[in-house]
CHARMM internal coordinates of N, CA and C (Angstrom, degrees):
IC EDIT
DIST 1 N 1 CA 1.4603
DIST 1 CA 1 C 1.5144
ANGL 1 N 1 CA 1 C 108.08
DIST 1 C 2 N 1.3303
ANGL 1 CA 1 C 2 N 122.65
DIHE 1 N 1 CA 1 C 2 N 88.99
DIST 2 N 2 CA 1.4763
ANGL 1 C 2 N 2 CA 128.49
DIHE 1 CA 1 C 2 N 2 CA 158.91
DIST 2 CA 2 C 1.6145
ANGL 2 N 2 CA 2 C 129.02
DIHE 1 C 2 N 2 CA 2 C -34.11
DIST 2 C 3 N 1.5361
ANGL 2 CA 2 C 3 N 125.64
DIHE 2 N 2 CA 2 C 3 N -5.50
DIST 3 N 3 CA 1.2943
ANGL 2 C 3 N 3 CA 123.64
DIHE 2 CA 2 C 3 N 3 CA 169.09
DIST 3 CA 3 C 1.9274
ANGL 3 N 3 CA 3 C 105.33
DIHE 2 C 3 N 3 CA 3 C -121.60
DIST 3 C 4 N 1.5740
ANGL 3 CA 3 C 4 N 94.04
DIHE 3 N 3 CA 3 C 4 N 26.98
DIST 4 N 4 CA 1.4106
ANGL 3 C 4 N 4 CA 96.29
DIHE 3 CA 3 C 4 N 4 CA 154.39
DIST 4 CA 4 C 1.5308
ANGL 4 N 4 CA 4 C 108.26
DIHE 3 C 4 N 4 CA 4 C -128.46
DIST 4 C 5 N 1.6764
ANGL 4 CA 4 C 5 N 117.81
DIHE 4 N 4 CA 4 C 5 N -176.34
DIST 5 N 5 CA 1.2940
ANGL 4 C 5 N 5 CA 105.02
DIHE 4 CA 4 C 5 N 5 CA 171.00
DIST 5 CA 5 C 1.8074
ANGL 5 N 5 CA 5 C 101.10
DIHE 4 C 5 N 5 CA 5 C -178.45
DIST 5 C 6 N 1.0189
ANGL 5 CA 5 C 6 N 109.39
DIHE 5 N 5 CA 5 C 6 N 120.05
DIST 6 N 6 CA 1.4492
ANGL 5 C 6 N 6 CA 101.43
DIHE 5 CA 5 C 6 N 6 CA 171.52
DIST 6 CA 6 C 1.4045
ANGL 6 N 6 CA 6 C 100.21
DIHE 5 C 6 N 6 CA 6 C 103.62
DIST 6 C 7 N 1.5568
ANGL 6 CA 6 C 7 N 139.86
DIHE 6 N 6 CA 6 C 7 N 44.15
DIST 7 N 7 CA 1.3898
ANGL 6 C 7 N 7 CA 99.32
DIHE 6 CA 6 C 7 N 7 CA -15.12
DIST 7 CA 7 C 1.6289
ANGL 7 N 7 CA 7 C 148.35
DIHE 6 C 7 N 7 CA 7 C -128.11
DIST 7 C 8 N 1.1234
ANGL 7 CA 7 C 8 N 143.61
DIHE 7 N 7 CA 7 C 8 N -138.20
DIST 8 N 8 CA 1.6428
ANGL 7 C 8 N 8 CA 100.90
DIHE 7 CA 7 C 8 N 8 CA -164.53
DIST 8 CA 8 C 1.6716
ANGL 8 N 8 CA 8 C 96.99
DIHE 7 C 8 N 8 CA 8 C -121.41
DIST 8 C 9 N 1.0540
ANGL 8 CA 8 C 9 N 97.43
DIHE 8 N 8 CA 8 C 9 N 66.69
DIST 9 N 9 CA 1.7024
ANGL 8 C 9 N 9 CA 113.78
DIHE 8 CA 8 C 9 N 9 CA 157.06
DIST 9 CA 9 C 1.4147
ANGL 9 N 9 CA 9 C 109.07
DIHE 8 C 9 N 9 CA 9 C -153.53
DIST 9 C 10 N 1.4530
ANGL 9 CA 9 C 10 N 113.11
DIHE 9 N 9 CA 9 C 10 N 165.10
DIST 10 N 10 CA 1.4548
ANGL 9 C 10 N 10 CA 107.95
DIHE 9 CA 9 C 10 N 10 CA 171.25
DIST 10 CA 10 C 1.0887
ANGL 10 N 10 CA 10 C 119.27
DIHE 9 C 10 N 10 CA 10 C -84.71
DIST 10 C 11 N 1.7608
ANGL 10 CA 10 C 11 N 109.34
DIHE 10 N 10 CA 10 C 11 N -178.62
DIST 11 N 11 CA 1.4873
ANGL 10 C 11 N 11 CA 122.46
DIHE 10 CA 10 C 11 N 11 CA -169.48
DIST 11 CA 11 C 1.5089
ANGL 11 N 11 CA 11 C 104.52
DIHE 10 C 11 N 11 CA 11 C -63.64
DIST 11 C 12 N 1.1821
ANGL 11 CA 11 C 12 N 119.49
DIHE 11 N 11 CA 11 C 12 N 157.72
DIST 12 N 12 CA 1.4167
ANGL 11 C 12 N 12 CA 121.05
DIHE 11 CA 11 C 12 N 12 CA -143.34
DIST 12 CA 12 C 1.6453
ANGL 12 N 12 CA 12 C 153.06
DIHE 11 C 12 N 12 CA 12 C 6.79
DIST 12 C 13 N 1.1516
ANGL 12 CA 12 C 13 N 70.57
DIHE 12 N 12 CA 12 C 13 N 76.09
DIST 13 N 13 CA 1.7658
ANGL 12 C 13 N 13 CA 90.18
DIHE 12 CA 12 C 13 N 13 CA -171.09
DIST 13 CA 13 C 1.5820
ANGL 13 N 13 CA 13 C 82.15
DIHE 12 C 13 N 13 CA 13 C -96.83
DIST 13 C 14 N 1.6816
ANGL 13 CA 13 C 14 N 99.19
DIHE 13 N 13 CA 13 C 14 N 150.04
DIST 14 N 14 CA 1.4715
ANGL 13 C 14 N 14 CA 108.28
DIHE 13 CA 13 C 14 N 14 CA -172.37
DIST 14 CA 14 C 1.6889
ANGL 14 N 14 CA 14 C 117.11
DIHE 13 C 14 N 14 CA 14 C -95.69
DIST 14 C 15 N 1.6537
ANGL 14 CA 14 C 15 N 97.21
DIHE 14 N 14 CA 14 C 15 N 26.55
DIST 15 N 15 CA 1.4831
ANGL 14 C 15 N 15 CA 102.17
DIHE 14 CA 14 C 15 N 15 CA 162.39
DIST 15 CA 15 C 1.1694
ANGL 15 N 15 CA 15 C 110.59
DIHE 14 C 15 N 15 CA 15 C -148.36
DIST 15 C 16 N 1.1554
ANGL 15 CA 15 C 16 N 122.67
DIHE 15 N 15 CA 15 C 16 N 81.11
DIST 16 N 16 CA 1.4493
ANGL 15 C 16 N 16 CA 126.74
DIHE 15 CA 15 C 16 N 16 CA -158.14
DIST 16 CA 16 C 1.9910
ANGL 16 N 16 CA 16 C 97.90
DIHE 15 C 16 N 16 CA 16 C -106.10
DIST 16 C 17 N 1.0820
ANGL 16 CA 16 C 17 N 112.75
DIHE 16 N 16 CA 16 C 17 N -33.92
DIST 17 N 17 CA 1.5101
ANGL 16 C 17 N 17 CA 115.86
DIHE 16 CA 16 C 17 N 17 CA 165.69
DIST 17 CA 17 C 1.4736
ANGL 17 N 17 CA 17 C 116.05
DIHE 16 C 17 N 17 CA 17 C -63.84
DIST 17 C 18 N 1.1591
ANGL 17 CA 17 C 18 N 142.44
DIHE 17 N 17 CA 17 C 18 N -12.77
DIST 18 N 18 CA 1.5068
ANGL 17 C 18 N 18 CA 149.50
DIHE 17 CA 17 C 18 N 18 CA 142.05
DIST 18 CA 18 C 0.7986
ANGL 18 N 18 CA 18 C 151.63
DIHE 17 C 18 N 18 CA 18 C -43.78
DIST 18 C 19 N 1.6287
ANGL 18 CA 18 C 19 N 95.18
DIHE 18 N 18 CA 18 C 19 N -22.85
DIST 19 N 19 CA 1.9330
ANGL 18 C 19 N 19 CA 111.00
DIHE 18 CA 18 C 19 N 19 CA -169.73
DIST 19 CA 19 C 1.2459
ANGL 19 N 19 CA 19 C 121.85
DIHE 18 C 19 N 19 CA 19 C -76.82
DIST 19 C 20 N 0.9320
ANGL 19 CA 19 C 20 N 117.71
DIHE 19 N 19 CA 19 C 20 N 4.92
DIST 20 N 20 CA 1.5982
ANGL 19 C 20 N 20 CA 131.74
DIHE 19 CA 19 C 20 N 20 CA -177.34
DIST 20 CA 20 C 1.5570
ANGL 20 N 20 CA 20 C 120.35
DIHE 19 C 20 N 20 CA 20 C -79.03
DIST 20 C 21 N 1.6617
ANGL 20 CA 20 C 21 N 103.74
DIHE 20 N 20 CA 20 C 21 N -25.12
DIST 21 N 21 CA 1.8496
ANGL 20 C 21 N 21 CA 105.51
DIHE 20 CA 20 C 21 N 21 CA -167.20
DIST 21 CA 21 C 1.7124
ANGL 21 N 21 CA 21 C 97.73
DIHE 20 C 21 N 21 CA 21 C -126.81
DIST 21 C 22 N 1.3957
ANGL 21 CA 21 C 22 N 101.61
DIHE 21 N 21 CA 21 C 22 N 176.47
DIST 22 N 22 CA 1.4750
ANGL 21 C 22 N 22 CA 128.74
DIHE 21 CA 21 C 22 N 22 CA -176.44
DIST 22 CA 22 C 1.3479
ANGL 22 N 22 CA 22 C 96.12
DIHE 21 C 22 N 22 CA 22 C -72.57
DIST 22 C 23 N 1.3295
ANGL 22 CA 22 C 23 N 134.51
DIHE 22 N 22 CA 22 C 23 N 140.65
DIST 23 N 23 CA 1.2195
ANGL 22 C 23 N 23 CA 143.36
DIHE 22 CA 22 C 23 N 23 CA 154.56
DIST 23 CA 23 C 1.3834
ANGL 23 N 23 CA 23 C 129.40
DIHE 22 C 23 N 23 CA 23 C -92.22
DIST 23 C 24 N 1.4596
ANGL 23 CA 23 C 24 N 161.05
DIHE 23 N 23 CA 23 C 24 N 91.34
DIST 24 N 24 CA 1.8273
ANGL 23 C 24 N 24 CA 134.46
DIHE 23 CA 23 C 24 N 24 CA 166.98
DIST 24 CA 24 C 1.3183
ANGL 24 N 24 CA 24 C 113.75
DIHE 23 C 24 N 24 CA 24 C -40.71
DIST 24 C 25 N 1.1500
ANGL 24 CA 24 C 25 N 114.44
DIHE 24 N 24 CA 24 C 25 N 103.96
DIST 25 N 25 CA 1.8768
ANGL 24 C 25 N 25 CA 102.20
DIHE 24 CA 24 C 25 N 25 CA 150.29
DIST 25 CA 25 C 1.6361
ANGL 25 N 25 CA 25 C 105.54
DIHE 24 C 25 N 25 CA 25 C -55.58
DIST 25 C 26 N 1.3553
ANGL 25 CA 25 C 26 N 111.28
DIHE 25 N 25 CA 25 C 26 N -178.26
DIST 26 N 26 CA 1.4595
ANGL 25 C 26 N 26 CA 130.45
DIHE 25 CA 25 C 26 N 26 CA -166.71
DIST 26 CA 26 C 1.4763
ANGL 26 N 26 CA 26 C 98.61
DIHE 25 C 26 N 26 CA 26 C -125.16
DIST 26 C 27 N 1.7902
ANGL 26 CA 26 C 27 N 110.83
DIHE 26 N 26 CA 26 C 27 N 22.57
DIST 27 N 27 CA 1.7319
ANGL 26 C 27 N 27 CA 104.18
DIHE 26 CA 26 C 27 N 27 CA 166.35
DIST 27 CA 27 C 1.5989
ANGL 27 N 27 CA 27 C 107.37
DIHE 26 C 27 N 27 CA 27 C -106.80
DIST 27 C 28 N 1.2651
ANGL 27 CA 27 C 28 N 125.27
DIHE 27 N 27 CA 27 C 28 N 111.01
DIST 28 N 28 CA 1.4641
ANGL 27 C 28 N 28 CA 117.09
DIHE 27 CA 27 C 28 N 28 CA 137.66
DIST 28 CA 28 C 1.5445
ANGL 28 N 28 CA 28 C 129.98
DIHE 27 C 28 N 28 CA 28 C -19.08
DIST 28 C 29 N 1.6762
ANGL 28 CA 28 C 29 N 114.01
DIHE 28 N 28 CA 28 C 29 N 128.17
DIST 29 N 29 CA 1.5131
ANGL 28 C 29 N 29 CA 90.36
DIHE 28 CA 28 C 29 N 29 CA 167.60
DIST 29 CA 29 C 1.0979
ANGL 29 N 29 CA 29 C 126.35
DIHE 28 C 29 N 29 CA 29 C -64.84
DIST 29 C 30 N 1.5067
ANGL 29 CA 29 C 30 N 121.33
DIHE 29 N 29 CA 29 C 30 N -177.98
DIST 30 N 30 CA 1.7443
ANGL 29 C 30 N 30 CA 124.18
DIHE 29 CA 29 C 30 N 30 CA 165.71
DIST 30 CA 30 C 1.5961
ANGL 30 N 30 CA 30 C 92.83
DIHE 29 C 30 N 30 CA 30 C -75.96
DIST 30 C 31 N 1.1473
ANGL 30 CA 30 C 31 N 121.37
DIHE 30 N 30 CA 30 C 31 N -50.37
DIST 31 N 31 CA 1.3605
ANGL 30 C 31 N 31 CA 147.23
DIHE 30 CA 30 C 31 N 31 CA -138.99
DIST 31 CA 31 C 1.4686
ANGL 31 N 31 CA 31 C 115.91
DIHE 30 C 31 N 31 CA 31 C -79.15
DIST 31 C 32 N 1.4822
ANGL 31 CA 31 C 32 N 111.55
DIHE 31 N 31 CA 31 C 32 N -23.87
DIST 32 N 32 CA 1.3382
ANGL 31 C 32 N 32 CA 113.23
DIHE 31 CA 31 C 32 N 32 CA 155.27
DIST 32 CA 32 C 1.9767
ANGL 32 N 32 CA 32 C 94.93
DIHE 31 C 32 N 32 CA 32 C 167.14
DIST 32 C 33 N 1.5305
ANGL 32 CA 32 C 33 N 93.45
DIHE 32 N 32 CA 32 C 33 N 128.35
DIST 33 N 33 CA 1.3268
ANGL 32 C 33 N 33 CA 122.91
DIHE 32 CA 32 C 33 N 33 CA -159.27
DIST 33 CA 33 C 1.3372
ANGL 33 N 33 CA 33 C 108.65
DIHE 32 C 33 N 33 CA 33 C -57.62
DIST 33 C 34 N 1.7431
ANGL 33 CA 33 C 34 N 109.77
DIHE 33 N 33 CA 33 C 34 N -22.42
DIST 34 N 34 CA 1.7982
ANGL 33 C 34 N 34 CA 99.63
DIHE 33 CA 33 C 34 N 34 CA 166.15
DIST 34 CA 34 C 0.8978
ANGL 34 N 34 CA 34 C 128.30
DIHE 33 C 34 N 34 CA 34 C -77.49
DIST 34 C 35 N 1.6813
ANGL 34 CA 34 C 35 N 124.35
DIHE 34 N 34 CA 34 C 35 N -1.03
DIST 35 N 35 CA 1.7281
ANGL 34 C 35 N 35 CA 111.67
DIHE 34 CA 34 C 35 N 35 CA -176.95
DIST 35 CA 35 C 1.3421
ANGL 35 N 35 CA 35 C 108.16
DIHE 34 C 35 N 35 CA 35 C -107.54
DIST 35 C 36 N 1.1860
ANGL 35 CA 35 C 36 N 139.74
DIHE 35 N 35 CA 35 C 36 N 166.58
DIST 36 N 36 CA 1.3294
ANGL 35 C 36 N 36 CA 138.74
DIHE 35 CA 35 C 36 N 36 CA 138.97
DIST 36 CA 36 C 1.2701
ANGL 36 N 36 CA 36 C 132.22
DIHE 35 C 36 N 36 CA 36 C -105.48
DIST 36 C 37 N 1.1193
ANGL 36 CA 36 C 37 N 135.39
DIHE 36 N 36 CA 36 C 37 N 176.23
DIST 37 N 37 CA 1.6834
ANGL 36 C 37 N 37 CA 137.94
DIHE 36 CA 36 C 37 N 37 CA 170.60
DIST 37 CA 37 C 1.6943
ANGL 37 N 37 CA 37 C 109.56
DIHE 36 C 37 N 37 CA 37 C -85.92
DIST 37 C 38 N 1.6211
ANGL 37 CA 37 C 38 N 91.29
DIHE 37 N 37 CA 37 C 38 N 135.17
DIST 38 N 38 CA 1.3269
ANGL 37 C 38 N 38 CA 113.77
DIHE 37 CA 37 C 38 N 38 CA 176.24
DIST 38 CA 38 C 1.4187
ANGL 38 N 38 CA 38 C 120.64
DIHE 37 C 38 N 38 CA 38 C -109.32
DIST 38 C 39 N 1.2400
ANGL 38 CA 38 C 39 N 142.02
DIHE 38 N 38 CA 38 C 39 N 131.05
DIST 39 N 39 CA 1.4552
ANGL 38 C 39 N 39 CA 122.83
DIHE 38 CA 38 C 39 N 39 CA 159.71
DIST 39 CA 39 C 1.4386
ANGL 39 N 39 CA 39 C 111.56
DIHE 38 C 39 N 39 CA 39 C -110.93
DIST 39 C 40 N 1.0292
ANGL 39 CA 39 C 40 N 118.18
DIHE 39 N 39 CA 39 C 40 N 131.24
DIST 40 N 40 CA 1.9805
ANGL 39 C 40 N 40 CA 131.37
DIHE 39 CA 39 C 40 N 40 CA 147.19
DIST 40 CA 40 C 1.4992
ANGL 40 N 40 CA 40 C 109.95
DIHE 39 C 40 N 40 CA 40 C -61.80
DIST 40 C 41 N 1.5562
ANGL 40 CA 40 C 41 N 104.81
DIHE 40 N 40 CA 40 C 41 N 108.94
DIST 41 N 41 CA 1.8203
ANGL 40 C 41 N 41 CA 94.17
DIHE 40 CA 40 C 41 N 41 CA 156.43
DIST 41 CA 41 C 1.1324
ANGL 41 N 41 CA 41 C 108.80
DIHE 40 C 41 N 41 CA 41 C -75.44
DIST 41 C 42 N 0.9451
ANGL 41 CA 41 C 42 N 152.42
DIHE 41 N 41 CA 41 C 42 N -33.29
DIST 42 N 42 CA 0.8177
ANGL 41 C 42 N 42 CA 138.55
DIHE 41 CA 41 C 42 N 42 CA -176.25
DIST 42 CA 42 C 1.6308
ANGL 42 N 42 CA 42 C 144.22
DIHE 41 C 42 N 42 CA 42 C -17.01
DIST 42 C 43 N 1.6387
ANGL 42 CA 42 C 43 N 85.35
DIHE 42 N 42 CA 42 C 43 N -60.01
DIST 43 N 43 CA 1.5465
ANGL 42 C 43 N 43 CA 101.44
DIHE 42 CA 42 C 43 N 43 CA 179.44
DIST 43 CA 43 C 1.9177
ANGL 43 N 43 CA 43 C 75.66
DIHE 42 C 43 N 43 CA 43 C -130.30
DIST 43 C 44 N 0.9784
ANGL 43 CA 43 C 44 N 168.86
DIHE 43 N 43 CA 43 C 44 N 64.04
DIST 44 N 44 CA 1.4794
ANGL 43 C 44 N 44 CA 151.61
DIHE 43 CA 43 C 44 N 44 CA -164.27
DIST 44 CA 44 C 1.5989
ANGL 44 N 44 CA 44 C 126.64
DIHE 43 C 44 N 44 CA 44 C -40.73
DIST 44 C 45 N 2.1084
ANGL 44 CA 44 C 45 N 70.83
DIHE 44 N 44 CA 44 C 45 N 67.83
DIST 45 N 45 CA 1.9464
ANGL 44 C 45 N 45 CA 96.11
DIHE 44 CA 44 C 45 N 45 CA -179.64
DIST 45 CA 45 C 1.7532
ANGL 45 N 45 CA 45 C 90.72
DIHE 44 C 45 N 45 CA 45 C -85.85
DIST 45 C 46 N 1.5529
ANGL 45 CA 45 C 46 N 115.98
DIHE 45 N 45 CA 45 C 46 N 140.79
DIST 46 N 46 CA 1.2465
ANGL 45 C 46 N 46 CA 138.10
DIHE 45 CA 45 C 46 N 46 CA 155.52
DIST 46 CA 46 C 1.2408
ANGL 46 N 46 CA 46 C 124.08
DIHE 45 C 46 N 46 CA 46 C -99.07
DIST 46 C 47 N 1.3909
ANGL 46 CA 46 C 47 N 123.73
DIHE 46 N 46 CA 46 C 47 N 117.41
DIST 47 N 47 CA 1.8418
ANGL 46 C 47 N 47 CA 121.66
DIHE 46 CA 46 C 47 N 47 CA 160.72
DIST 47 CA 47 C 1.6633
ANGL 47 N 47 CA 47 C 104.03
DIHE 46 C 47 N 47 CA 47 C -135.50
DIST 47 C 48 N 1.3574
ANGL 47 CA 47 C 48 N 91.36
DIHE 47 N 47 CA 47 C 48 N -171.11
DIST 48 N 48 CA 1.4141
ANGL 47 C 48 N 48 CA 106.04
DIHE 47 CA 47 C 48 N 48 CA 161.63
DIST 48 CA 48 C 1.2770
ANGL 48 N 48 CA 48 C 117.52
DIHE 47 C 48 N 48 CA 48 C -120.48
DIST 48 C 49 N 1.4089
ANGL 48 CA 48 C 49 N 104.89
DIHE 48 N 48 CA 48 C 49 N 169.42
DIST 49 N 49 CA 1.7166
ANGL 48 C 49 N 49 CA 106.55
DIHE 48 CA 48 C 49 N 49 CA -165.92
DIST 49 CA 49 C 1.5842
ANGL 49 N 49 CA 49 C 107.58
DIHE 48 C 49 N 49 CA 49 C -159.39
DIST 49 C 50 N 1.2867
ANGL 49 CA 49 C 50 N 134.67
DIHE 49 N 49 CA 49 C 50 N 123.69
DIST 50 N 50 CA 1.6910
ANGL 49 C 50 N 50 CA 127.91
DIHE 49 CA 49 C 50 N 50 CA 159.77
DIST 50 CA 50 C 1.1987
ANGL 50 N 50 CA 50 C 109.42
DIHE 49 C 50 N 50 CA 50 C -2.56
DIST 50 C 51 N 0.9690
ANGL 50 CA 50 C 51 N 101.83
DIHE 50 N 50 CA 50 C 51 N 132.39
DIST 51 N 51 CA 1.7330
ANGL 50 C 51 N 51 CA 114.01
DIHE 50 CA 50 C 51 N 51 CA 174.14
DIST 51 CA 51 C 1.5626
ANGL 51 N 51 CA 51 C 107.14
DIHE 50 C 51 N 51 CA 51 C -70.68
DIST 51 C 52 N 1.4879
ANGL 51 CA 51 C 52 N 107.54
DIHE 51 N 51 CA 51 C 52 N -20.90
DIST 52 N 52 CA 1.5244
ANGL 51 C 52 N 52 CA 110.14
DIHE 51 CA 51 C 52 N 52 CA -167.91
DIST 52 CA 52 C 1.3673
ANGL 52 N 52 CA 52 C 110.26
DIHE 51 C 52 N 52 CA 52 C -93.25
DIST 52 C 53 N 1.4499
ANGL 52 CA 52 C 53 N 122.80
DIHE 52 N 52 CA 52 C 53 N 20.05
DIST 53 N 53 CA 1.2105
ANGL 52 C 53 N 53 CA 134.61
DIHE 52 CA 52 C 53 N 53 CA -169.47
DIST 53 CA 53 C 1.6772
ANGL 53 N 53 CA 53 C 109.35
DIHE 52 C 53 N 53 CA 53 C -107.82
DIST 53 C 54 N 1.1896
ANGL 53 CA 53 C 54 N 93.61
DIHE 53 N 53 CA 53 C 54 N 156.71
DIST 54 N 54 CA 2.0700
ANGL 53 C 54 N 54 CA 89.59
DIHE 53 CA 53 C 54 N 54 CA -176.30
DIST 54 CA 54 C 0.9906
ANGL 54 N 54 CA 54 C 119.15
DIHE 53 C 54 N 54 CA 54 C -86.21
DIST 54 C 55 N 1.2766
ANGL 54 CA 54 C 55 N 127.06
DIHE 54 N 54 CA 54 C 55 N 117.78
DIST 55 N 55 CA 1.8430
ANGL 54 C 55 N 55 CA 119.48
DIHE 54 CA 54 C 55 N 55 CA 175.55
DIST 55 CA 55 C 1.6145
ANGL 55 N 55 CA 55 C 108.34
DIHE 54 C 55 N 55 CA 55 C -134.67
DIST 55 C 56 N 1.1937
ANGL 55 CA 55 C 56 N 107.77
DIHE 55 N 55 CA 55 C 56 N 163.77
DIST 56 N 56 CA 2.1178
ANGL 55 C 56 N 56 CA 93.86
DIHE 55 CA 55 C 56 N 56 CA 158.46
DIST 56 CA 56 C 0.9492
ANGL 56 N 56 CA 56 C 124.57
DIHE 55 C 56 N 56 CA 56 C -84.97
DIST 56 C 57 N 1.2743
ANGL 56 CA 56 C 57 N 103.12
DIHE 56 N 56 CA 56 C 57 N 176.43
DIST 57 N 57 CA 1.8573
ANGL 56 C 57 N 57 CA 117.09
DIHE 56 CA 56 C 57 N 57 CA -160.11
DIST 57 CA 57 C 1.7889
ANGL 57 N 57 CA 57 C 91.93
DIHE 56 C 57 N 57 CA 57 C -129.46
DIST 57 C 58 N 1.4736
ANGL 57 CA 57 C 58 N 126.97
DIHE 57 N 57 CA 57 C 58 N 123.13
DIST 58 N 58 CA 0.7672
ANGL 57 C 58 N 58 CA 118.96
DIHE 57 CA 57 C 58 N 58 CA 135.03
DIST 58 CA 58 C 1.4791
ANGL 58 N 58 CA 58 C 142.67
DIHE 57 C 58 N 58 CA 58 C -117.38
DIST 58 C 59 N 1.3194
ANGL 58 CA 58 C 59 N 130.80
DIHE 58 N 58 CA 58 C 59 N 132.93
DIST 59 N 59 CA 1.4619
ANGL 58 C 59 N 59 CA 144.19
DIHE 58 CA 58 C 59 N 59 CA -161.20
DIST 59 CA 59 C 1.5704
ANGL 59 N 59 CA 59 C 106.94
DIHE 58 C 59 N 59 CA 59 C -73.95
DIST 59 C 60 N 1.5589
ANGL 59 CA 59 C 60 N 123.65
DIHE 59 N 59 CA 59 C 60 N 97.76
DIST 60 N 60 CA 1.5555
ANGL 59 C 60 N 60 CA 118.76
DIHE 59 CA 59 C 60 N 60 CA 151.71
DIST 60 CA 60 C 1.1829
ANGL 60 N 60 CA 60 C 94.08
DIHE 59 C 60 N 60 CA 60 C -117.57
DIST 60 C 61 N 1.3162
ANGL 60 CA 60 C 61 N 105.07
DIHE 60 N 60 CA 60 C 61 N 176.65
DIST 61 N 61 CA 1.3877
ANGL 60 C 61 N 61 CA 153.66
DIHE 60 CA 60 C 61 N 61 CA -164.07
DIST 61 CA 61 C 1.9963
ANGL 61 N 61 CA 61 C 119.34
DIHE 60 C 61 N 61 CA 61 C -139.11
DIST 61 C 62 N 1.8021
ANGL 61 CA 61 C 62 N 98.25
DIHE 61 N 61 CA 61 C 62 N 110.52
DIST 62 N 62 CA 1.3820
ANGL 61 C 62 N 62 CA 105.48
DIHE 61 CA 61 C 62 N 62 CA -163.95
DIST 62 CA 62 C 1.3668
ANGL 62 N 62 CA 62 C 107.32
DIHE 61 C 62 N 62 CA 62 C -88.60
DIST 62 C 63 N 1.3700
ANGL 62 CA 62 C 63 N 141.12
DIHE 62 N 62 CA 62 C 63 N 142.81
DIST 63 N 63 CA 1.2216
ANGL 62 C 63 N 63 CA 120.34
DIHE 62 CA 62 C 63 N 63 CA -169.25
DIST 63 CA 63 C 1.6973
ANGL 63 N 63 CA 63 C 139.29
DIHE 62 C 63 N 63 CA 63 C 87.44
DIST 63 C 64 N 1.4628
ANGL 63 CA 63 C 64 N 118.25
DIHE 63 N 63 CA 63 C 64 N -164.52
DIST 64 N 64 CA 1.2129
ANGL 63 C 64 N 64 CA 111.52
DIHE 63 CA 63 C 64 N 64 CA 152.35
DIST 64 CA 64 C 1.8524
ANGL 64 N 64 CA 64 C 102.84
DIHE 63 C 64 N 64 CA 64 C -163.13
END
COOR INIT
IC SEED 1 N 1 CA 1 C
IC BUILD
């Protein structure tokens, strides 16, 4: 959520110890197949970035 920040979800969100680092999403760009999408909770800034670049990984599970 971009009109929060610090951090940019609300109060109880069930990862509230996280908000501090870079995340990978698990989308490829359209735009060219080496980067992927990143989000910051932080502020919930989005880009893309080299895949060959360091970010965290976090593990959910959609469904059951």
């Amino acid at each position: 959520d971009t009109t929060h920040s610090n951090p940019a979800f609300l109060p109880g969100y069930p990862f509230m110890n996280f908000y501090r680092s870079i995340y990978w999403s698990a989308t490829t760009s359209a735009d060219d197949p080496n980067e992927a999408w990143y989000v910051t909770f932080y502020d919930g800034y989005v880009n893309r970035y080299d895949k060959d670049g360091y970010m965290n990984v976090r593990c959910v599970r959609y469904g059951q």
